[in-house]
N, C-alpha and C positions, 0 to 999 in steps of 0.2 A: 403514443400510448406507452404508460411505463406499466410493469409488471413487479412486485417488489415478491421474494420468493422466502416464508421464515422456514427454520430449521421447527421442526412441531416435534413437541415429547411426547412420548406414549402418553394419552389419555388426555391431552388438552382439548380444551372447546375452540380455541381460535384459527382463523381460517389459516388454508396453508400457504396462500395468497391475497397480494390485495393490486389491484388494474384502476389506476389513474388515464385518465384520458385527456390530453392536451392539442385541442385542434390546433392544423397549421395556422400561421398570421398570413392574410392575404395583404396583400398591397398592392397599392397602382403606381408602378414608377413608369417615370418619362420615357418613352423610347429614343427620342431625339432631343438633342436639347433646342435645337430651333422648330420642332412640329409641337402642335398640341397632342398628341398621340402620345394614349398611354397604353401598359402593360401590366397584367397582374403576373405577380410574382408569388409563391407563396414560399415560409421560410419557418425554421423550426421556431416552437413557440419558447418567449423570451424564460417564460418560468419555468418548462420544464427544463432548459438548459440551467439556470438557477439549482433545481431541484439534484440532478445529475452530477453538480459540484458537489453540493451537500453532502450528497450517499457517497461520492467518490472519501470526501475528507472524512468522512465517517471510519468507513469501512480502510482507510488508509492502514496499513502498520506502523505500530507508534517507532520512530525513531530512537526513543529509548534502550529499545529491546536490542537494536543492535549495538550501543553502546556497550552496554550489559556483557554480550557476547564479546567486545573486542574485550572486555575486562577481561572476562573468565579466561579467554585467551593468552590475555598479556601474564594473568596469575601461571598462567600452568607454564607454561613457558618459563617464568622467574624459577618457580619450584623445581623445574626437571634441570633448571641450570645449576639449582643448591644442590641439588642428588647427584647428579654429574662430576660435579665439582668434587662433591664431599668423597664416593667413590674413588676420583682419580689421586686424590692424596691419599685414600689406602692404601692403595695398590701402588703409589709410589714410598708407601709406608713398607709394603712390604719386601719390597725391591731392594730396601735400604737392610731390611733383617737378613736377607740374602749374602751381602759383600761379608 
């Protein structure tokens, strides 16, 4: 059974779930390979695993977004090196009005 659960805004009519149902797949497999004897096995159903990918790649976060972040990163970093920088030739500016 899957349960899918939405975030609901004040004052919407849609539900605030929705319950898929996916029997298991029975199967008869061979117990033996030399007897006729077989066994039921049951095993997740093929589509709700399908389905499971889907919502997973759905709901994924985009990869982008951290790119994004190593930018903003990499920017701020460039900037506080120009600030840094630009500072320590004051200060060695004014080191020089000193002598």
């Amino acid at each position: 059974m899957l349960k899918i659960y939405f975030r609901k805004q004040k004052g919407e009519l849609f539900a605030k779930s929705v319950k898929f149902k996916y029997p298991r797949q029975v199967k008869n497999v061979r117990t033996n390979s030399s007897s006729q004897s077989y066994k039921q096995v049951t095993e997740i159903n093929r589509n709700l695993t399908l389905v499971i990918d889907e919502l997973n790649r759905l709901t994924k976060p985009i990869e982008a977004t951290e790119v994004d972040v190593k930018q903003k990163i990499l920017s701020d970093l460039r900037h506080l090196e120009k600030v840094v920088s630009s500072k320590i030739a004051e200060i060695e500016a004014d080191l020089e009005k000193l002598k």
